[in-house]
Steps between C-alpha positions, in 0.01 A plus 500: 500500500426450141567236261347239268203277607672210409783580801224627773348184480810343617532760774152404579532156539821525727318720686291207561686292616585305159862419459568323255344484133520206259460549136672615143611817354384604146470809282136517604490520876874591558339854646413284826847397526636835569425558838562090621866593674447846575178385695740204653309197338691220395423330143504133456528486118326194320546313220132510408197611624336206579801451748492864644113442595589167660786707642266749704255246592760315675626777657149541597412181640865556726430810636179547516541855375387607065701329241610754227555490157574737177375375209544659156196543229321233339717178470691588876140519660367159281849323627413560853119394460516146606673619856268774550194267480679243715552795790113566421425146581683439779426838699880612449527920501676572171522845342561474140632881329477491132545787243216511279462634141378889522220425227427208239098581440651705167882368486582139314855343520659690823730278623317262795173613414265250585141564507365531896824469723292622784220260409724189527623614858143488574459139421782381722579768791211617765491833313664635206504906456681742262558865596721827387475737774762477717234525795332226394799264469565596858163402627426194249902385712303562820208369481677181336695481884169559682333213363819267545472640861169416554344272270586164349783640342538428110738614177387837409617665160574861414580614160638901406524611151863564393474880503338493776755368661790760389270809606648701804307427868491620816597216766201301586326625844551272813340145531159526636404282787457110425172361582498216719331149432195438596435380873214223680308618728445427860225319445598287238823402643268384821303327242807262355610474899136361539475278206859362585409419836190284426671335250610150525715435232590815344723578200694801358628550170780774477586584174775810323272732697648430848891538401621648768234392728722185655494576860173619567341228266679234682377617871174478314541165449647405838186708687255328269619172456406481155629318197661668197627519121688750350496603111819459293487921559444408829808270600659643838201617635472219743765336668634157377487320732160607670371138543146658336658579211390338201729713280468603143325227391173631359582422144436103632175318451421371851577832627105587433436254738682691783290791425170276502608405877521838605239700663623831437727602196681857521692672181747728554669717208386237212296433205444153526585482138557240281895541523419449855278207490547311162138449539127642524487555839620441861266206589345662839173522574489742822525872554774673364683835646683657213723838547684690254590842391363407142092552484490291167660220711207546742262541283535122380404394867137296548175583650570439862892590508660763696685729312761763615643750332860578642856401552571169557803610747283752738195273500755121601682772734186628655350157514831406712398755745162448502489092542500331823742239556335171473779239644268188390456648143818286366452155673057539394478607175705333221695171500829558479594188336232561235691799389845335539342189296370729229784729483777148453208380218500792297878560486565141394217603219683757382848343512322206288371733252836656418773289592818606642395860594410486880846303523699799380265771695563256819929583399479865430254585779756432816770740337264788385679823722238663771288744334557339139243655244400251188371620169384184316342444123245277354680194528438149618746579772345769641104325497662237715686740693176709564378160693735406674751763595383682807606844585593665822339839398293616259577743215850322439366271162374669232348322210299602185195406620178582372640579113724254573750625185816352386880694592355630812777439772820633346410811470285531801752321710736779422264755611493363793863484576538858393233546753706319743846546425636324832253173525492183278291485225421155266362472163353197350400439212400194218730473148212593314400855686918607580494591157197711477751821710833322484686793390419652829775290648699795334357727732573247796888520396473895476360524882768195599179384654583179759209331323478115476271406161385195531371321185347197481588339159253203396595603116065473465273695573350237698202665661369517182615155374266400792234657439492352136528161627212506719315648259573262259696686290827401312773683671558781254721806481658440867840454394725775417872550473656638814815688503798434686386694852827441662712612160200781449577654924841515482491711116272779734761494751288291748644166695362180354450178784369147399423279783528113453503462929253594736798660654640685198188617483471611854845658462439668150206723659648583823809620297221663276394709742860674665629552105522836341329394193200264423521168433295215282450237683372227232329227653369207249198245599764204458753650756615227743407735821 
Protein backbone atom coordinates (compact mmCIF):
# COMPACT_ATOMS: atom_id res chain seq x y z
CA UNK A 1 0.00 0.00 0.00
CA UNK A 2 0.96 3.47 -0.83
CA UNK A 3 0.22 6.72 0.58
CA UNK A 4 1.67 9.83 2.27
CA UNK A 5 4.32 9.62 5.07
CA UNK A 6 2.39 11.65 7.17
CA UNK A 7 -0.57 8.66 7.26
CA UNK A 8 2.08 5.56 7.48
CA UNK A 9 3.29 6.93 10.47
CA UNK A 10 -0.03 6.56 11.98
CA UNK A 11 -0.30 3.04 10.62
CA UNK A 12 2.99 2.57 12.23
CA UNK A 13 2.32 3.58 15.48
CA UNK A 14 -1.02 1.49 15.74
CA UNK A 15 0.86 -1.14 14.66
CA UNK A 16 2.59 -0.62 17.83
CA UNK A 17 0.45 -0.82 19.95
CA UNK A 18 -0.31 3.11 20.32
CA UNK A 19 -3.95 3.93 20.48
CA UNK A 20 -4.61 6.89 21.07
CA UNK A 21 -2.79 10.28 20.00
CA UNK A 22 -3.09 13.65 21.74
CA UNK A 23 -2.36 16.80 19.93
CA UNK A 24 -3.69 19.68 17.30
CA UNK A 25 -4.36 19.83 13.70
CA UNK A 26 -2.84 22.64 11.53
CA UNK A 27 -2.07 23.43 7.90
CA UNK A 28 1.48 22.28 8.58
CA UNK A 29 1.30 18.74 9.85
CA UNK A 30 -2.36 17.98 8.79
CA UNK A 31 -0.53 15.20 6.31
CA UNK A 32 -0.13 13.02 9.65
CA UNK A 33 -3.69 13.30 10.28
CA UNK A 34 -4.77 11.39 7.31
CA UNK A 35 -4.23 8.03 8.17
CA UNK A 36 -5.34 8.55 12.31
CA UNK A 37 -9.02 6.70 11.69
CA UNK A 38 -8.21 4.65 8.88
CA UNK A 39 -5.27 3.19 11.06
CA UNK A 40 -8.07 3.02 14.07
CA UNK A 41 -6.34 5.63 16.45
CA UNK A 42 -8.42 7.76 18.38
CA UNK A 43 -7.55 11.68 18.65
CA UNK A 44 -7.92 13.52 21.85
CA UNK A 45 -7.91 17.10 20.47
CA UNK A 46 -6.35 19.89 22.78
CA UNK A 47 -6.77 23.21 23.37
CA UNK A 48 -3.04 23.90 23.37
CA UNK A 49 -0.02 22.23 23.19
CA UNK A 50 1.26 22.59 26.38
CA UNK A 51 -1.97 20.60 27.42
CA UNK A 52 -1.64 17.85 24.65
CA UNK A 53 2.07 17.08 26.02
CA UNK A 54 0.74 16.94 29.57
CA UNK A 55 -2.01 14.91 27.88
CA UNK A 56 0.39 11.99 26.67
CA UNK A 57 2.51 12.06 29.64
CA UNK A 58 -0.39 11.26 31.69
CA UNK A 59 -1.49 8.76 29.61
CA UNK A 60 1.96 7.59 30.02
CA UNK A 61 2.42 7.53 33.60
CA UNK A 62 -1.32 5.35 33.51
CA UNK A 63 -0.44 2.86 31.28
CA UNK A 64 2.79 2.43 31.29
CA UNK A 65 2.82 2.21 27.52
CA UNK A 66 4.38 5.75 25.00
CA UNK A 67 2.42 8.87 25.32
CA UNK A 68 1.79 10.42 21.82
CA UNK A 69 1.50 13.63 20.52
CA UNK A 70 1.24 15.70 17.02
CA UNK A 71 2.59 18.82 17.20
CA UNK A 72 2.57 21.38 14.37
CA UNK A 73 5.84 23.60 13.30
CA UNK A 74 7.48 26.08 15.34
CA UNK A 75 5.04 27.68 17.91
CA UNK A 76 2.93 23.94 18.32
CA UNK A 77 6.40 22.28 19.19
CA UNK A 78 7.56 25.58 21.63
CA UNK A 79 3.83 25.22 23.32
CA UNK A 80 4.47 21.70 24.23
CA UNK A 81 8.18 22.36 25.51
CA UNK A 82 7.59 22.78 29.13
CA UNK A 83 5.72 19.10 29.21
CA UNK A 84 8.25 17.49 27.17
CA UNK A 85 11.07 18.48 29.60
CA UNK A 86 8.88 17.57 32.56
CA UNK A 87 8.42 13.76 30.91
CA UNK A 88 12.39 14.10 30.47
CA UNK A 89 12.73 14.72 34.11
CA UNK A 90 10.64 12.45 35.52
CA UNK A 91 11.55 9.27 33.29
CA UNK A 92 7.93 9.42 31.61
CA UNK A 93 8.07 7.79 27.73
CA UNK A 94 6.65 10.59 25.59
CA UNK A 95 6.89 10.70 21.81
CA UNK A 96 6.54 14.13 20.58
CA UNK A 97 5.73 14.26 16.28
CA UNK A 98 6.24 17.67 14.98
CA UNK A 99 6.27 18.93 11.31
CA UNK A 100 9.27 20.82 10.70
CA UNK A 101 10.05 23.60 8.13
CA UNK A 102 11.63 21.83 4.81
CA UNK A 103 14.54 24.54 4.78
CA UNK A 104 15.19 28.06 6.53
CA UNK A 105 19.30 28.17 6.05
CA UNK A 106 18.25 30.47 2.71
CA UNK A 107 14.34 31.24 3.41
CA UNK A 108 13.33 34.40 5.89
CA UNK A 109 9.64 34.94 6.99
CA UNK A 110 7.99 31.28 6.30
CA UNK A 111 5.39 31.10 8.53
CA UNK A 112 6.75 29.25 12.06
CA UNK A 113 10.18 29.49 11.09
CA UNK A 114 12.20 29.61 13.99
CA UNK A 115 15.81 29.17 13.86
CA UNK A 116 16.88 25.37 15.25
CA UNK A 117 13.46 23.55 16.01
CA UNK A 118 15.42 20.38 16.23
CA UNK A 119 18.04 22.07 18.42
CA UNK A 120 15.50 23.11 21.10
CA UNK A 121 14.11 19.41 21.28
CA UNK A 122 17.58 18.66 22.11
CA UNK A 123 17.69 20.78 25.15
CA UNK A 124 14.61 19.30 26.76
CA UNK A 125 13.86 15.61 25.33
CA UNK A 126 16.64 12.61 25.62
CA UNK A 127 17.20 13.02 21.87
CA UNK A 128 15.93 15.26 19.31
CA UNK A 129 16.32 14.08 15.42
CA UNK A 130 14.95 15.38 12.07
CA UNK A 131 14.65 13.08 9.03
CA UNK A 132 12.87 12.92 5.34
CA UNK A 133 13.14 9.47 4.26
CA UNK A 134 10.34 7.65 4.99
CA UNK A 135 12.78 4.75 6.21
CA UNK A 136 14.26 6.75 8.51
CA UNK A 137 11.08 8.04 10.19
CA UNK A 138 10.26 4.40 10.61
CA UNK A 139 13.41 3.51 12.40
CA UNK A 140 14.04 6.98 14.32
CA UNK A 141 9.78 5.61 15.71
CA UNK A 142 11.54 2.37 16.61
CA UNK A 143 14.32 2.96 18.09
CA UNK A 144 12.38 5.77 20.16
CA UNK A 145 10.13 2.38 21.58
CA UNK A 146 13.33 0.36 22.14
CA UNK A 147 14.82 2.69 24.44
CA UNK A 148 11.39 3.30 26.36
CA UNK A 149 11.53 -0.59 26.50
CA UNK A 150 14.69 -0.87 27.88
CA UNK A 151 16.19 2.09 29.27
CA UNK A 152 15.12 4.82 31.65
CA UNK A 153 12.57 5.82 29.43
CA UNK A 154 12.43 9.71 28.54
CA UNK A 155 10.43 12.31 25.97
CA UNK A 156 11.95 11.79 22.67
CA UNK A 157 11.21 14.31 19.71
CA UNK A 158 10.89 13.71 15.99
CA UNK A 159 10.48 16.42 13.54
CA UNK A 160 9.57 15.77 9.34
CA UNK A 161 9.71 18.55 6.95
CA UNK A 162 6.25 19.41 5.52
CA UNK A 163 6.89 17.88 2.09
CA UNK A 164 8.27 15.32 3.41
CA UNK A 165 5.49 14.44 4.92
CA UNK A 166 2.95 14.55 1.78
CA UNK A 167 5.45 12.28 -0.37
CA UNK A 168 3.95 8.74 -1.22
CA UNK A 169 5.50 5.58 1.09
CA UNK A 170 5.47 2.21 1.23
CA UNK A 171 4.02 0.91 4.73
CA UNK A 172 6.73 0.79 7.25
CA UNK A 173 8.31 -2.93 7.63
CA UNK A 174 7.34 -4.89 10.86
CA UNK A 175 8.56 -3.84 14.42
CA UNK A 176 11.85 -5.31 15.12
CA UNK A 177 12.38 -7.13 18.33
CA UNK A 178 12.48 -4.93 21.67
CA UNK A 179 15.53 -5.25 23.65
CA UNK A 180 15.10 -6.15 27.08
CA UNK A 181 16.49 -4.21 30.24
CA UNK A 182 19.39 -4.95 31.54
CA UNK A 183 19.62 -7.94 34.15
CA UNK A 184 22.06 -8.61 37.72
CA UNK A 185 23.90 -11.23 37.75
CA UNK A 186 24.10 -14.27 39.87
CA UNK A 187 26.68 -13.15 41.64
CA UNK A 188 25.71 -9.87 42.47
CA UNK A 189 22.30 -10.70 43.53
CA UNK A 190 24.24 -13.28 46.10
CA UNK A 191 26.22 -10.29 46.93
CA UNK A 192 23.06 -7.93 48.19
CA UNK A 193 21.63 -11.46 49.82
CA UNK A 194 25.08 -11.39 51.68
CA UNK A 195 25.34 -7.83 52.61
CA UNK A 196 21.57 -7.95 53.78
CA UNK A 197 22.14 -10.76 55.92
CA UNK A 198 25.06 -9.33 57.98
CA UNK A 199 23.39 -6.33 58.33
CA UNK A 200 21.95 -5.16 61.49
CA UNK A 201 19.95 -2.37 60.79
CA UNK A 202 19.49 -2.14 57.20
CA UNK A 203 17.59 0.39 55.07
CA UNK A 204 16.06 0.59 51.54
CA UNK A 205 15.10 3.47 49.66
CA UNK A 206 12.61 2.70 46.72
CA UNK A 207 12.09 5.40 44.60
CA UNK A 208 9.79 5.91 40.75
CA UNK A 209 12.14 3.12 39.66
CA UNK A 210 10.33 0.24 41.46
CA UNK A 211 6.56 1.13 40.26
CA UNK A 212 5.30 -1.88 39.79
CA UNK A 213 7.66 -3.64 41.98
CA UNK A 214 5.03 -3.75 45.19
CA UNK A 215 4.88 -7.37 45.88
CA UNK A 216 8.19 -8.55 45.45
CA UNK A 217 9.68 -5.40 47.23
CA UNK A 218 7.51 -5.97 50.15
CA UNK A 219 8.55 -9.88 50.65
CA UNK A 220 11.91 -8.19 50.52
CA UNK A 221 11.22 -6.40 53.35
CA UNK A 222 9.40 -9.09 55.34
CA UNK A 223 12.58 -11.73 54.53
CA UNK A 224 15.02 -9.01 55.51
CA UNK A 225 13.55 -7.29 58.20
CA UNK A 226 14.74 -4.06 57.16
CA UNK A 227 13.51 -0.53 57.51
CA UNK A 228 12.31 1.66 54.61
CA UNK A 229 11.36 5.11 52.83
CA UNK A 230 9.85 5.58 49.74
CA UNK A 231 10.29 8.75 47.31
CA UNK A 232 7.25 10.92 46.50
CA UNK A 233 7.74 8.73 42.89
CA UNK A 234 7.96 6.04 45.07
CA UNK A 235 4.60 6.13 47.19
CA UNK A 236 2.91 2.51 46.99
CA UNK A 237 5.87 0.71 46.80
CA UNK A 238 5.69 -0.43 50.33
CA UNK A 239 2.78 -1.25 52.16
CA UNK A 240 1.21 1.26 54.66
CA UNK A 241 0.98 -0.17 57.22
CA UNK A 242 4.32 -2.27 57.31
CA UNK A 243 5.22 -1.29 60.94
CA UNK A 244 9.01 -0.52 59.28
CA UNK A 245 7.75 1.89 57.26
CA UNK A 246 8.91 5.24 57.73
CA UNK A 247 7.02 6.51 54.66
CA UNK A 248 7.71 9.37 52.38
CA UNK A 249 9.27 11.38 54.67
CA UNK A 250 12.74 12.06 53.31
CA UNK A 251 12.13 15.66 52.56
CA UNK A 252 12.28 15.98 56.79
CA UNK A 253 15.36 17.03 58.65
CA UNK A 254 15.75 14.28 61.27
CA UNK A 255 15.21 11.85 58.63
CA UNK A 256 19.27 11.99 58.06
CA UNK A 257 19.48 10.74 61.30
CA UNK A 258 17.64 7.45 60.42
CA UNK A 259 20.06 6.93 57.72
CA UNK A 260 23.11 7.68 60.17
CA UNK A 261 21.66 4.63 62.37
CA UNK A 262 21.71 2.35 59.65
CA UNK A 263 24.36 -0.03 58.76
CA UNK A 264 23.52 -0.70 55.34
CA UNK A 265 21.59 1.77 52.96
CA UNK A 266 20.13 0.24 49.56
CA UNK A 267 18.64 2.57 46.53
CA UNK A 268 16.37 1.27 44.36
CA UNK A 269 15.13 3.16 41.05
CA UNK A 270 16.23 6.80 42.48
CA UNK A 271 18.41 9.71 42.20
CA UNK A 272 18.61 10.80 45.54
CA UNK A 273 18.03 14.23 44.21
CA UNK A 274 17.38 17.28 45.68
CA UNK A 275 13.48 17.04 44.93
CA UNK A 276 13.96 13.95 46.86
CA UNK A 277 15.89 15.11 49.76
CA UNK A 278 15.49 18.97 50.14
CA UNK A 279 19.01 18.70 51.19
CA UNK A 280 22.83 17.80 50.43
CA UNK A 281 22.75 14.46 51.25
CA UNK A 282 21.23 11.41 53.02
CA UNK A 283 23.19 11.67 56.34
CA UNK A 284 24.63 7.86 56.35
CA UNK A 285 27.83 6.98 56.83
CA UNK A 286 27.93 3.08 55.86
CA UNK A 287 28.00 1.13 52.63
CA UNK A 288 25.56 1.80 50.20
CA UNK A 289 23.96 -0.80 47.47
CA UNK A 290 22.51 1.29 44.72
CA UNK A 291 20.60 -0.39 41.53
CA UNK A 292 19.15 1.19 38.62
CA UNK A 293 18.67 0.88 34.97
CA UNK A 294 20.22 4.50 34.61
CA UNK A 295 24.33 4.30 34.57
CA UNK A 296 24.49 8.18 35.21
CA UNK A 297 22.46 7.39 38.39
CA UNK A 298 25.22 4.89 39.25
CA UNK A 299 27.79 6.65 38.33
CA UNK A 300 27.17 9.23 41.28
CA UNK A 301 27.73 6.24 43.78
CA UNK A 302 31.10 6.49 46.27
CA UNK A 303 34.29 4.67 46.48
CA UNK A 304 33.26 1.60 48.34
CA UNK A 305 29.45 1.31 47.07
CA UNK A 306 27.97 -1.47 45.23
CA UNK A 307 26.50 -0.58 42.19
CA UNK A 308 24.08 -2.58 39.91
CA UNK A 309 23.03 -1.96 36.81
CA UNK A 310 19.43 -3.45 36.21
CA UNK A 311 15.75 -3.43 36.88
CA UNK A 312 14.68 -2.63 40.05
CA UNK A 313 11.60 -5.24 39.63
CA UNK A 314 13.81 -8.48 38.50
CA UNK A 315 16.62 -7.69 40.94
CA UNK A 316 13.63 -7.06 44.49
CA UNK A 317 11.91 -10.21 42.69
CA UNK A 318 15.04 -12.24 42.48
CA UNK A 319 16.18 -11.08 45.86
CA UNK A 320 12.64 -12.55 47.14
CA UNK A 321 13.71 -15.83 45.87
CA UNK A 322 17.01 -15.76 46.76
CA UNK A 323 16.69 -14.56 50.67
CA UNK A 324 16.27 -16.87 53.45
CA UNK A 325 13.58 -16.28 55.76
CA UNK A 326 14.91 -14.81 58.87
CA UNK A 327 11.78 -15.02 61.48
CA UNK A 328 13.86 -12.87 64.20
CA UNK A 329 14.71 -10.17 61.51
CA UNK A 330 11.46 -7.99 62.58
CA UNK A 331 11.46 -8.25 66.46
CA UNK A 332 15.98 -7.58 66.23
CA UNK A 333 16.55 -5.02 64.02
CA UNK A 334 14.57 -1.73 64.23
CA UNK A 335 12.31 -0.38 67.01
CA UNK A 336 9.12 -0.30 66.01
CA UNK A 337 8.01 2.46 68.12
CA UNK A 338 10.94 4.56 66.86
CA UNK A 339 9.42 4.48 63.47
CA UNK A 340 5.80 4.88 64.71
CA UNK A 341 7.22 7.92 66.97
CA UNK A 342 8.95 9.48 63.98
CA UNK A 343 6.37 8.83 61.48
CA UNK A 344 3.31 10.73 64.19
CA UNK A 345 6.31 13.69 64.55
CA UNK A 346 6.75 14.42 61.10
CA UNK A 347 3.07 14.45 60.04
CA UNK A 348 2.16 16.84 62.84
CA UNK A 349 5.28 18.93 61.16
CA UNK A 350 3.81 19.08 58.13
CA UNK A 351 0.19 19.69 59.20
CA UNK A 352 1.84 22.73 61.29
CA UNK A 353 3.54 24.06 58.36
CA UNK A 354 0.42 24.32 56.21
CA UNK A 355 -2.57 24.39 58.16
CA UNK A 356 -5.73 22.77 57.36
CA UNK A 357 -4.41 20.46 54.56
CA UNK A 358 -3.82 16.99 56.25
CA UNK A 359 -7.47 17.67 57.73
CA UNK A 360 -9.06 17.66 54.29
CA UNK A 361 -6.61 14.74 52.84
CA UNK A 362 -7.72 12.77 56.23
CA UNK A 363 -11.81 13.53 54.56
CA UNK A 364 -11.20 12.73 50.98
CA UNK A 365 -8.89 9.75 51.57
CA UNK A 366 -11.74 7.20 53.10
CA UNK A 367 -14.06 7.85 49.95
CA UNK A 368 -11.35 7.70 47.16
CA UNK A 369 -12.98 4.46 44.84
CA UNK A 370 -10.43 1.24 44.71
CA UNK A 371 -7.96 1.75 42.09
CA UNK A 372 -8.40 5.72 42.10
CA UNK A 373 -5.50 7.37 40.01
CA UNK A 374 -4.51 11.19 41.21
CA UNK A 375 -2.86 13.72 39.00
CA UNK A 376 -1.88 16.61 41.32
CA UNK A 377 -0.07 20.24 40.57
CA UNK A 378 2.35 22.38 42.35
CA UNK A 379 0.25 23.37 45.05
CA UNK A 380 0.43 23.63 48.79
CA UNK A 381 -2.15 20.91 48.81
CA UNK A 382 -0.46 18.50 47.08
CA UNK A 383 3.30 19.08 49.15
CA UNK A 384 1.28 18.19 52.18
CA UNK A 385 -0.49 15.54 50.51
CA UNK A 386 2.88 14.03 49.23
CA UNK A 387 3.61 13.54 53.24
CA UNK A 388 1.05 12.39 54.48
CA UNK A 389 -1.25 10.56 52.13
CA UNK A 390 -0.15 6.99 51.79
CA UNK A 391 -0.93 4.90 48.84
CA UNK A 392 -1.94 1.33 48.46
CA UNK A 393 0.07 0.88 45.16
CA UNK A 394 2.42 2.58 43.41
CA UNK A 395 2.12 4.28 40.00
CA UNK A 396 -1.49 5.65 40.98
CA UNK A 397 -0.13 9.61 41.94
CA UNK A 398 1.50 11.37 39.51
CA UNK A 399 3.07 14.69 40.21
CA UNK A 400 5.40 17.12 38.31
CA UNK A 401 8.24 16.28 39.99
CA UNK A 402 11.61 17.03 39.13
CA UNK A 403 10.60 20.32 36.76
CA UNK A 404 8.08 20.69 39.02
CA UNK A 405 5.97 23.18 36.36
CA UNK A 406 2.78 24.92 36.90
CA UNK A 407 -0.88 23.44 35.02
CA UNK A 408 0.45 20.01 35.20
CA UNK A 409 -2.57 17.84 36.48
CA UNK A 410 -5.49 18.84 34.28
CA UNK A 411 -4.27 17.87 31.44
CA UNK A 412 -2.34 14.91 32.56
CA UNK A 413 -5.18 13.76 34.71
CA UNK A 414 -7.19 13.47 31.56
CA UNK A 415 -4.69 11.37 29.95
CA UNK A 416 -4.98 9.21 32.34
CA UNK A 417 -8.65 8.70 32.34
CA UNK A 418 -8.60 8.29 28.60
CA UNK A 419 -6.10 5.69 29.47
CA UNK A 420 -8.51 4.24 31.82
CA UNK A 421 -11.84 4.87 30.70
CA UNK A 422 -13.62 2.55 33.42
CA UNK A 423 -11.51 3.51 36.81
CA UNK A 424 -11.56 6.78 38.87
CA UNK A 425 -9.29 9.31 38.19
CA UNK A 426 -8.66 12.78 40.55
CA UNK A 427 -7.06 15.94 39.67
CA UNK A 428 -5.78 18.46 42.05
CA UNK A 429 -4.62 21.31 41.61
CA UNK A 430 -3.71 25.07 43.45
CA UNK A 431 -5.75 28.48 42.07
CA UNK A 432 -2.66 29.74 40.85
CA UNK A 433 -1.46 26.61 38.44
CA UNK A 434 -5.57 25.59 37.26
CA UNK A 435 -5.16 28.39 35.11
CA UNK A 436 -1.92 27.68 33.46
CA UNK A 437 -4.27 24.57 31.03
CA UNK A 438 -7.73 25.53 32.20
CA UNK A 439 -9.20 25.46 28.87
CA UNK A 440 -8.50 21.81 28.84
CA UNK A 441 -11.56 21.36 31.00
CA UNK A 442 -13.12 21.80 27.42
CA UNK A 443 -11.66 18.73 26.40
CA UNK A 444 -12.85 17.02 29.77
CA UNK A 445 -16.60 18.03 28.73
CA UNK A 446 -15.93 16.70 25.05
CA UNK A 447 -14.81 13.04 26.46
CA UNK A 448 -17.85 13.41 29.32
CA UNK A 449 -14.89 12.35 31.36
CA UNK A 450 -16.24 11.24 35.19
CA UNK A 451 -13.38 13.43 36.41
CA UNK A 452 -13.51 15.16 39.87
CA UNK A 453 -11.07 18.56 39.69
CA UNK A 454 -10.25 19.43 42.75
CA UNK A 455 -8.90 22.99 43.33
CA UNK A 456 -7.67 24.30 46.21
CA UNK A 457 -8.43 28.09 46.27
CA UNK A 458 -6.19 30.13 48.88
CA UNK A 459 -6.74 33.29 46.35
CA UNK A 460 -2.42 33.57 46.98
CA UNK A 461 -0.03 32.06 45.75
CA UNK A 462 1.04 31.22 49.10
CA UNK A 463 4.04 28.99 48.57
CA UNK A 464 5.60 31.81 47.35
CA UNK A 465 4.22 34.35 49.88
CA UNK A 466 6.22 31.98 52.20
CA UNK A 467 9.06 31.84 50.85
CA UNK A 468 9.28 35.76 50.81
CA UNK A 469 8.57 35.93 54.37
CA UNK A 470 11.27 33.80 55.51
CA UNK A 471 13.43 35.38 53.45
CA UNK A 472 12.66 38.55 54.61
CA UNK A 473 11.06 39.81 51.86
CA UNK A 474 7.87 42.04 51.65
CA UNK A 475 5.20 39.84 50.31
CA UNK A 476 5.09 41.03 46.72
CA UNK A 477 3.21 40.08 43.58
CA UNK A 478 1.30 36.99 45.35
CA UNK A 479 -2.04 38.26 44.96
CA UNK A 480 -3.94 38.02 41.85
CA UNK A 481 -7.56 38.20 40.84
CA UNK A 482 -9.21 34.82 40.60
CA UNK A 483 -12.16 34.17 38.51
CA UNK A 484 -15.32 32.80 39.47
CA UNK A 485 -14.28 28.77 39.19
CA UNK A 486 -17.70 27.62 39.96
CA UNK A 487 -19.43 30.38 37.37
CA UNK A 488 -16.14 29.66 34.96
CA UNK A 489 -17.08 25.18 35.09
CA UNK A 490 -20.44 25.40 34.48
CA UNK A 491 -19.84 28.10 31.08
CA UNK A 492 -17.49 24.78 29.70
CA UNK A 493 -20.28 22.59 30.41
CA UNK A 494 -18.57 21.05 33.53
CA UNK A 495 -20.48 20.61 37.16
CA UNK A 496 -19.31 23.16 39.69
CA UNK A 497 -19.35 21.79 43.79
CA UNK A 498 -18.32 24.05 46.80
CA UNK A 499 -17.98 22.29 49.99
CA UNK A 500 -18.60 24.24 53.33
CA UNK A 501 -19.00 20.44 55.32
CA UNK A 502 -16.64 17.82 55.67
CA UNK A 503 -19.56 15.88 54.43
CA UNK A 504 -20.54 17.99 51.41
CA UNK A 505 -17.32 17.57 50.65
CA UNK A 506 -17.19 13.89 51.03
CA UNK A 507 -20.43 13.73 49.02
CA UNK A 508 -19.39 16.26 46.21
CA UNK A 509 -16.38 13.84 45.14
CA UNK A 510 -18.02 10.60 45.44
CA UNK A 511 -20.81 12.09 43.19
CA UNK A 512 -17.71 13.43 41.17
CA UNK A 513 -16.64 10.34 40.32
CA UNK A 514 -20.17 8.26 38.93
CA UNK A 515 -21.09 11.74 36.78
CA UNK A 516 -20.86 11.90 33.07
CA UNK A 517 -19.03 15.08 33.06
CA UNK A 518 -16.22 16.61 35.28
CA UNK A 519 -16.70 18.53 38.04
CA UNK A 520 -14.78 21.58 40.05
CA UNK A 521 -14.68 20.91 43.22
CA UNK A 522 -13.47 24.40 44.85
CA UNK A 523 -12.16 24.00 48.14
CA UNK A 524 -10.95 27.41 50.01
CA UNK A 525 -8.28 27.39 53.10
CA UNK A 526 -11.16 29.03 55.32
CA UNK A 527 -13.72 26.18 54.63
CA UNK A 528 -15.31 25.04 57.92
CA UNK A 529 -14.41 21.14 57.12
Amino acid sequence: MKTTLGAQISHALKARDVDVIFGIPGVHNVELYRGIEEAGITHVLARHEQGAAFMADGYARATGKPGVCYLITGPGFLNAATPLAQAYSDSVPVLSIASCLDETASQRGQLHQMLDQVGAGRAICDWSEQVSEPDAAYALIDRAFAEFACQRPRSKALHIPINALGTAAKTAPPQPPVPDRPVASYDQINTIVTALLQAERPLFIFGGGCVGADDAAREVLRLSGAASFVTYAGRGVVAPDDPLFFGSNLSQADSATIAEMSDLVLVFGSELAEVDLWRNDLGHTCKMIRVDIDPGVLAQARHGDLTVLGDTKSVLEALAVAMPARAEARALRWDHTLVREKRVKWRAEVASDRPGIREICDLLRPVMPKDTMVYSDMTQFAYVAKDVWDMPRSGHWHHPYGFGTLGYALPAAIGGAVARPNAPTLAIAGDYGLQYTLPELATAVELQLPLPILVWDNQELAEIKDSMQRSQISPNAVVAQNPDFLALAQSYGAFAEAPQSAKHLQEAVTKAFDADRPTVIRVTSDAKL
